[in-house]
C-alpha positions in Angstrom: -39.6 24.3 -14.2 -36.1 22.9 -13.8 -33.4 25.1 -15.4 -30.7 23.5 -17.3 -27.2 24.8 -17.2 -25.2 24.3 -19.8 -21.7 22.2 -20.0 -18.6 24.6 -19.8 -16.5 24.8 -22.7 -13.0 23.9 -22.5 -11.8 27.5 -22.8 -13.7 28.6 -19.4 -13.0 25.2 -17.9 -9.4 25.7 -17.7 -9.9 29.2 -17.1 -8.1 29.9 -13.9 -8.7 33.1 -12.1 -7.4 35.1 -10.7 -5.8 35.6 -14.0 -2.3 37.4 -14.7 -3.5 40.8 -15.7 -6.4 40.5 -12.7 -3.3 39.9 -10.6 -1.5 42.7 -12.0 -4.0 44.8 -11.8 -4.7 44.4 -8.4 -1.7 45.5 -6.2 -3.1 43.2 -3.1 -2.7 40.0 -5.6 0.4 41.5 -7.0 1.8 41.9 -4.0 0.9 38.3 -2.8 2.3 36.8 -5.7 5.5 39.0 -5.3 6.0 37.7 -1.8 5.3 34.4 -2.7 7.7 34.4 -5.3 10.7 35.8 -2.5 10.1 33.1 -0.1 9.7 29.8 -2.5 13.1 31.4 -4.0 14.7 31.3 0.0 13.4 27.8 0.3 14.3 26.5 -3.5 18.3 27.2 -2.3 19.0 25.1 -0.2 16.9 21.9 -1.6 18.8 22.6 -5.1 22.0 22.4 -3.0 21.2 19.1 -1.6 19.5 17.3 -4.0 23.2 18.3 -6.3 25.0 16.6 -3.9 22.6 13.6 -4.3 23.3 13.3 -7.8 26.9 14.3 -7.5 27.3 17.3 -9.1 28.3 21.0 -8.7 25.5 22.4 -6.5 25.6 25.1 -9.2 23.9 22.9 -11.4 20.6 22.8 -9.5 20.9 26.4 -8.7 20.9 26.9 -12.2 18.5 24.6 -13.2 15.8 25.4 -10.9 16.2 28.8 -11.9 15.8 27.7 -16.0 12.7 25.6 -15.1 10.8 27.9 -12.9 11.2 30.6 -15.1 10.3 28.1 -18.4 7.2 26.4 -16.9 5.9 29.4 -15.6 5.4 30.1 -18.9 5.1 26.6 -21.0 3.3 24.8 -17.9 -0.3 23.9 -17.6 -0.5 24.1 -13.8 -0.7 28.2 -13.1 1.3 28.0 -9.2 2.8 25.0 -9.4 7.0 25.4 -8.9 9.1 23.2 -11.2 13.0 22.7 -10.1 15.8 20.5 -9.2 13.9 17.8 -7.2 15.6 14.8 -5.2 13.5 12.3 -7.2 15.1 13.6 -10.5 18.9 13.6 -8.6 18.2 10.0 -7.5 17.8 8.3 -10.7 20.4 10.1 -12.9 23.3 9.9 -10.1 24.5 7.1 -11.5 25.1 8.6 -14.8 27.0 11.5 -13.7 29.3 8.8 -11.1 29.8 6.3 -13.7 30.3 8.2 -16.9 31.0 12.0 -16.5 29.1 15.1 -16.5 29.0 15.4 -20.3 26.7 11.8 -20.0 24.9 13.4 -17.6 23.9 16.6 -19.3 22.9 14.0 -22.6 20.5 11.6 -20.6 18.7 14.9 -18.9 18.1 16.6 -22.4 17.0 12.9 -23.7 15.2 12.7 -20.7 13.0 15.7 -21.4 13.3 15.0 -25.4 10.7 11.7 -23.9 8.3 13.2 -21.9 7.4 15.5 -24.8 7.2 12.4 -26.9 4.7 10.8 -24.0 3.1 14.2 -23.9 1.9 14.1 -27.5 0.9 10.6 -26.8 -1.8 11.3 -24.2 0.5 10.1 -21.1 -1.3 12.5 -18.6 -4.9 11.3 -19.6 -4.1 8.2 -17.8 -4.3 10.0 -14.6 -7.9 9.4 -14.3 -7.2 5.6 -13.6 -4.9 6.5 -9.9 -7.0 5.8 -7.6 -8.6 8.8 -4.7 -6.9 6.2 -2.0 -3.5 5.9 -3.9 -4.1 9.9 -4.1 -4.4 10.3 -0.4 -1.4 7.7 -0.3 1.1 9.7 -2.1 0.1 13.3 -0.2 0.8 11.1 2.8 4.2 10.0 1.8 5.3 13.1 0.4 4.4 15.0 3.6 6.4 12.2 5.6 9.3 12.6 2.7 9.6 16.4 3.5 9.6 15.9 7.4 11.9 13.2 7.6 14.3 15.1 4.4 14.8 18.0 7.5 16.0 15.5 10.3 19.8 15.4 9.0 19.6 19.3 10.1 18.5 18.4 13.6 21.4 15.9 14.0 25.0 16.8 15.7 23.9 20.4 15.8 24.7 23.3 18.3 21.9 23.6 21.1 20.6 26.7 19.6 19.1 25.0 16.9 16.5 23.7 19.1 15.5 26.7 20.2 15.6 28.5 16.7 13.0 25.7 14.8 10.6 26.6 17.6 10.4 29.8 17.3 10.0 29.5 14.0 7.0 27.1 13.9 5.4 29.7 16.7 5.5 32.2 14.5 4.4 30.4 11.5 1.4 29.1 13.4 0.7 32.5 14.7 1.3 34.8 12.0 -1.5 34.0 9.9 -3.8 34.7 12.6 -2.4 38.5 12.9 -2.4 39.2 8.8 -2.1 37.1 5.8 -0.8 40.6 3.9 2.6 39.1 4.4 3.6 35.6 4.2 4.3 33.6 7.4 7.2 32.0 5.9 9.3 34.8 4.6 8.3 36.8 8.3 9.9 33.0 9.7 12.7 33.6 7.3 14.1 37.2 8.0 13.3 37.1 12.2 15.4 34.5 12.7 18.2 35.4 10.1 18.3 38.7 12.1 18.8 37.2 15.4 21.1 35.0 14.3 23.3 38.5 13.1 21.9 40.6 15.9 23.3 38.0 19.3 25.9 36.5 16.5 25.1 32.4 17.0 26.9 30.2 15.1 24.2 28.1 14.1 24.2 26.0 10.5 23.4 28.4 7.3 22.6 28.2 3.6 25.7 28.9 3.0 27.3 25.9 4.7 25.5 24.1 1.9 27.8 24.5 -0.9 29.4 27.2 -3.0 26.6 29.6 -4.4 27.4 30.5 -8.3 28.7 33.6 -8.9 28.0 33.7 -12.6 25.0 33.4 -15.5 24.4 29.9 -16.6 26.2 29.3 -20.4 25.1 27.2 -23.0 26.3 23.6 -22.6 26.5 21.1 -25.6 27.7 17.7 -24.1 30.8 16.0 -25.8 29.9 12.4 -26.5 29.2 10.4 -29.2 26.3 10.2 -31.5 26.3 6.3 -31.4 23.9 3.6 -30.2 26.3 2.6 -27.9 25.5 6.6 -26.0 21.8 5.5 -26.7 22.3 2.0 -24.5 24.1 4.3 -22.0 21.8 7.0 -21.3 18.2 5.5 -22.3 17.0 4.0 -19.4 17.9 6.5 -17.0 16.5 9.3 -19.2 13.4 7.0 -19.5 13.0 6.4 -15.9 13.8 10.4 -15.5 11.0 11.0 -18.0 8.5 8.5 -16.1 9.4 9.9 -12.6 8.9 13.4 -13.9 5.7 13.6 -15.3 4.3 11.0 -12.5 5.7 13.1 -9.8 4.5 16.7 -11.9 1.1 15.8 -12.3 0.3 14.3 -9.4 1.4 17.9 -7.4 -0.5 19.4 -10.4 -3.8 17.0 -9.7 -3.3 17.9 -5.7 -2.9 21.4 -6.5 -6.2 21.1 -8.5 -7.8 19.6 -5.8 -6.6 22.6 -3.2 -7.7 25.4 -5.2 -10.8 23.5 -6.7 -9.6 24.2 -10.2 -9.1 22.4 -13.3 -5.6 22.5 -14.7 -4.4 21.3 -18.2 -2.3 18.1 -17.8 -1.3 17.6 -21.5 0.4 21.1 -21.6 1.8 20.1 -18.1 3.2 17.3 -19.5 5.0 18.6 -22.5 6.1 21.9 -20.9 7.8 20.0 -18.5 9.8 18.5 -21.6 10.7 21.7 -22.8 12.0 23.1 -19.2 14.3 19.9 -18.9 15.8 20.4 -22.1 16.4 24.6 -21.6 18.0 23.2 -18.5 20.1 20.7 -19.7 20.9 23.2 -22.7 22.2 25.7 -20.0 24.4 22.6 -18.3 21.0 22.2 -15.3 20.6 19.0 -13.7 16.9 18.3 -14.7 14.0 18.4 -12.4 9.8 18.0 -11.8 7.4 19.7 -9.9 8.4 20.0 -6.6 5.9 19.5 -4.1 7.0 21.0 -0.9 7.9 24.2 -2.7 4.6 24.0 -4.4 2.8 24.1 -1.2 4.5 27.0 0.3 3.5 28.6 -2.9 0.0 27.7 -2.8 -0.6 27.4 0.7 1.3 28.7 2.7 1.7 32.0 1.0 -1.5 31.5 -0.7 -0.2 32.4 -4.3 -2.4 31.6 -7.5 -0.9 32.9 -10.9 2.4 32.1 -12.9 4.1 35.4 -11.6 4.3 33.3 -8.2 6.3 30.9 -10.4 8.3 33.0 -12.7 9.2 35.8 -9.8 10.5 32.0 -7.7 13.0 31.5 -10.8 13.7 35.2 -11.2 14.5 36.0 -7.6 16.3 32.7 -7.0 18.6 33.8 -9.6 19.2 37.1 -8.2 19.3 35.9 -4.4 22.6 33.6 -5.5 24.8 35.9 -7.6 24.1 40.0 -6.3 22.8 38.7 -3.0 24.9 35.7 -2.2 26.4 37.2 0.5 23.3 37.8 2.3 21.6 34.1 1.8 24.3 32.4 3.3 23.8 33.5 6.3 20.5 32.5 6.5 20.0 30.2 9.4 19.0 26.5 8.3 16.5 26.5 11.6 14.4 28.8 9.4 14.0 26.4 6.4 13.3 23.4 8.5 11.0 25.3 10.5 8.7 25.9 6.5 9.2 22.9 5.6 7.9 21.1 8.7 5.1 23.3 8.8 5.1 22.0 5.2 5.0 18.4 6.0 2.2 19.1 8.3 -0.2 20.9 6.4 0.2 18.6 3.2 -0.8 15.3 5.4 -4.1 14.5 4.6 -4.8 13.8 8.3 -8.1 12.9 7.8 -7.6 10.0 6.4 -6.0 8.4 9.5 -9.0 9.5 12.0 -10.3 7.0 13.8 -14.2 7.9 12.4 -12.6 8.0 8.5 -10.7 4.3 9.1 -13.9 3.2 10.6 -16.3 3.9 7.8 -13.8 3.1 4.7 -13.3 0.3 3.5 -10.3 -2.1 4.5 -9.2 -2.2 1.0 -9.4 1.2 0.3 -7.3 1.9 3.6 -5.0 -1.2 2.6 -4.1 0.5 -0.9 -3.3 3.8 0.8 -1.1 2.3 3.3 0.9 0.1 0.7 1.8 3.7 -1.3 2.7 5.5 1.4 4.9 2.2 2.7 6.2 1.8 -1.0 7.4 5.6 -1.5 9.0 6.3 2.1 10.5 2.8 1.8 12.3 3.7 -1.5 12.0 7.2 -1.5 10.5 6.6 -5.3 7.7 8.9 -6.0 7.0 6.5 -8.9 7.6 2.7 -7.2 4.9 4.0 -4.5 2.5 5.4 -6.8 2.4 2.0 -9.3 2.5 0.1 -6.6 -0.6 1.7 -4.8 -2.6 1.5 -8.5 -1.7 -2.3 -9.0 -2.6 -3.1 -5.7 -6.3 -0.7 -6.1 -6.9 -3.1 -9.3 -6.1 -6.5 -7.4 -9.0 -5.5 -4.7 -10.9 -3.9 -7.3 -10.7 -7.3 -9.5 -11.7 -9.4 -6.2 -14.3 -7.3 -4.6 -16.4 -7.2 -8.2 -15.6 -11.0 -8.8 -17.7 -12.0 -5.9 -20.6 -10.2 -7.9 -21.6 -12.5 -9.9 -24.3 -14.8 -9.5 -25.7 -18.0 -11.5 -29.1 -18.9 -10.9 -30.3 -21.9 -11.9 -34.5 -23.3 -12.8 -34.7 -26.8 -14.1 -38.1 -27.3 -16.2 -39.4 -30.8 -18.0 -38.0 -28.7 -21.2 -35.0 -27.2 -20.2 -32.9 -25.8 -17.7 -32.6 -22.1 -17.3 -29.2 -20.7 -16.3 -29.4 -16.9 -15.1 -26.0 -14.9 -15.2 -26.2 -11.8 -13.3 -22.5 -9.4 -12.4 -19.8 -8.2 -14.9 -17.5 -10.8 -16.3 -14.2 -10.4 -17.0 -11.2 -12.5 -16.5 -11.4 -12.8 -12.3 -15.2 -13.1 -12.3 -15.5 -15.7 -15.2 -12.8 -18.2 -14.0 -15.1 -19.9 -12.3 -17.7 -19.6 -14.2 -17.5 -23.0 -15.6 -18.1 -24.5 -12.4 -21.4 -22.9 -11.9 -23.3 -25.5 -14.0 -25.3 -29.1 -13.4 -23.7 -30.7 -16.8 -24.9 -34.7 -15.9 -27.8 -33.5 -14.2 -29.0 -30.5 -16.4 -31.8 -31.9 -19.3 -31.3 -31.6 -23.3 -31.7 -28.3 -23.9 -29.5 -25.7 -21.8 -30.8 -22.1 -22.0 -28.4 -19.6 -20.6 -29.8 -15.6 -19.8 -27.0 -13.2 -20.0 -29.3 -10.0 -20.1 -28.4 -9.2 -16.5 -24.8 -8.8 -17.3 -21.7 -8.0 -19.3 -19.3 -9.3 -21.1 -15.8 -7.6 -21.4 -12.9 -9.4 -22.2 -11.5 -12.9 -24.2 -11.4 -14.4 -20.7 -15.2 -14.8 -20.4 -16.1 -15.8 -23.7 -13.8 -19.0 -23.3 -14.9 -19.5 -20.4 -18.8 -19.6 -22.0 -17.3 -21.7 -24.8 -15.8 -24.3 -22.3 -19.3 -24.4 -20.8 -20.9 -25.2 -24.3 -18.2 -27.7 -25.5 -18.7 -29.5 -22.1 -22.7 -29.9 -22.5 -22.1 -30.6 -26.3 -19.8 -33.8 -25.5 -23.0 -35.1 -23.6 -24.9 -34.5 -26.6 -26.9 -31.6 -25.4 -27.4 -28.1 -26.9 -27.1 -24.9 -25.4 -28.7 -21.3 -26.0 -27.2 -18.2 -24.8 -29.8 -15.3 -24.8 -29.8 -11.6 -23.8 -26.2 -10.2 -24.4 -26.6 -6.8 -25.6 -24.8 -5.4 -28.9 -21.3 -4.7 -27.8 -21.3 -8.2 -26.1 -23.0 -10.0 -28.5 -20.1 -8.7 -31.3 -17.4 -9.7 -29.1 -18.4 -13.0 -28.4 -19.6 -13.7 -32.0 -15.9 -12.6 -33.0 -13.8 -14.3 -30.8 -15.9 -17.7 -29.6 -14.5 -21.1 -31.3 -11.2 -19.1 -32.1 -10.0 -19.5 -28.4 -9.0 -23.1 -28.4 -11.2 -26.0 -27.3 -13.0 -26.1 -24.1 -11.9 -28.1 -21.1 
């Protein structure tokens, strides 16, 4: 006798364990989460730094507003693990609101910004993640690990010698490390060797500190000075609306990869809208916005192997504390270090797999073709979103042709009639030619055409059956259409004869 298991409710669904409390409970966990906490924090510094500079601010502003974010979505998010901070993709598309109009502009577009994805939240946005494609998936993991090696070149360039030297090292002992204990994180072991032979033999190498000025204050409340008008609407709208749509894309697409690493199920609504909140507590606090980030997201999950929010909230936390009573002591942290993570990173994110010569062999062309175009798209314009949109409407172009070439009309002349058989799904790339597919001189009186072996599903195809009837019916012949089932039988009987006249 077969047992039957029961459907899980939504409660235990989204149950992700280990839980909090487990993880407080257990000083093993806690201490895991702890340390990956420190060394997402080390590595959040230096990206908020930069990605300021991209969108021409004080690199206190994404210190600040990683800081806000980390510590809000740890909290508000639906993704327990996933880091949320001041990410390049944000920087890029609000730059030119802070360039051409001032910071006060700025801080108004990222509090509209978030303001919208709350909105798109409660609309349901993040259920249309179940129509990206596994290939544009693999795609955008691709791109993003290619993003976060090439993002580290500019510290390899007109650099002193030991640099060289220094990134190995660090990527021997990231490689090694895990195989001697995983009780302390390879990273932050990467992190403090080399930032005490650095001090110890006193090489001048490039540090976190050469970055930019670390804050030396708390964040303050920031209400931005502009007008309440439409014309400040007109500004700031479509760069908080392409801010919004870059956001979430790029947020739950980590949070769907994260799902996918630690074979969990992760709540995408809650993602959505909690990502909302955090960018309006950071632009409240004067923070440059952000997303999920997913190079810090992998060292978090992992590299250091970290599962809970504390991972999360301890990265926000100890970021904070790292820049204003530790400041000192962070800026002399040797840049080799970083880029040695973040390679190591880059690497362990690409989905190499997919490029093996038995995978390429045994998938399809198209489904290779798709994945190529997003990871082309995204490195090309360093747009998270362009790649990703691209990669889907290029997965529902193949998709479109590969079904069209389904369908098949079968045709049996008898002295009484002739009997057209429709087999496939038609919709509007299968059913353009469906017109074509039938002997109108040649065919007798009476026409009967089968649609029991297939569908109908869209306007498309029920014009095209009316031009087939309105072209046997100005021969003076009739025509019988038998076999659609109830939901095609209601949609042609609504919509035929209202679609204009047959041709």
């Amino acid at each position: 006798m077969t047992a039957v298991t029961p459907a899980r409710d939504n409660a235990s669904r989204y149950r992700i364990e280990p839980t909090v409390l487990q993880a407080l409970r257990s000083p093993r966990l806690l201490t895991r989460e702890v340390l990956a906490g420190l060394v997402v924090a080390l590595a959040l510094i230096p990206e908020a730094i930069a990605f300021s500079i991209i969108a021409g601010v004080d690199p206190r502003l994404g210190l600040f507003s990683s800081f806000i974010m980390a510590v809000a979505i740890a909290f508000l998010g639906g993704r327990p693990a996933m880091i949320t901070a001041a990410t390049g993709a944000i920087a890029l598309v609000i730059a030119p609101v802070a360039r051409e109009y001032g910071m006060d502009y700025f801080i108004a577009t990222v509090l509209l910004g978030g303001a919208i994805q709350i909105v798109l939240a409660v609309l349901g946005v993040a259920k249309l993640m179940r129509f990206i494609p596994r290939s544009v998936m693999v795609g955008f993991v691709n791109a993003l690990a290619i993003l976060i090696f090439l993002a580290q070149l500019p510290q390899l360039f007109d650099v002193p010698w030991l640099v060289y030297p220094l990134v190995a090292a660090g990527l021997g002992i990231l490689f090694l490390m895990p195989r001697i204990t995983k009780v302390v994180p390879a990273p932050l072991v990467t992190i403090v060797v080399l930032t005490a032979a650095v001090v110890v033999f006193g090489w001048n190498v490039p540090n976190v500190g050469d970055q930019g000025a670390l804050p030396q204050s708390l964040p303050e409340l920031f209400i931005p000075n502009v007008p309440l008008t439409f014309e400040t609407l007109a500004i700031i709208a479509p760069y908080a609306l392409a801010m919004a749509a870059v956001g979430l894309l790029e947020s739950l697409m980590t949070a769907k990869l994260v799902d996918d690493i630690t074979d969990t199920h992760s709540r995408k609504t809650r993602e959505a809208w909690g990502q909302g909140v955090a960018n309006i507590l950071s632009g409240a606090f004067g923070g440059m916005g952000g997303c999920a980030m997913i190079g810090q997201t992998m060292i978090n999950v992992k590299a250091s192997g970290a599962r809970t929010r504390i991972s999360t909230f301890l990265a926000g936390v100890f970021l904070l504390v790292l820049i204003l009573a530790l400041g000192d002591v962070v800026a002399i942290i040797p840049m080799a270090a970083l880029v040695a993570v973040m390679f190591l990173v880059s690497f362990a994110t690409f989905d190499w797999h997919s490029i093996s010569p038995a995978t390429l062999k045994r998938m399809p062309k198209s489904e290779t073709a798709v994945m190529l175009i997003t990871v082309i798209a995204t490195v090309w314009t360093h747009n998270l979103a362009i790649g990703v949109i691209l990669g889907v409407l290029a997965a529902m172009v193949m998709f479109a042709r590969r079904v069209a070439h389904f369908v098949t009309v079968t045709r049996v002349v008898t002295d009484a009639a002739a009997h057209y058989t429709v087999d496939g799904e038609l919709f509007f790339a299968s059913s353009n030619d469906l017109t074509t597919q039938f002997e109108y001189a040649d065919d007798p009186e009476h026409i009967v055409i089968d649609m029991s072996g297939s569908h109908i599903w869209d306007a498309s195809t029920v014009a095209a059956l009316d031009a087939v009837v309105t072209k046997y019916e100005h021969r003076g012949k009739t025509v019988e259409i038998r076999g659609l089932n109830d939901t095609a039988a209601a949609l042609h009987q609504r919509l035929t004869g209202n679609l204009g006249a047959g041709h």
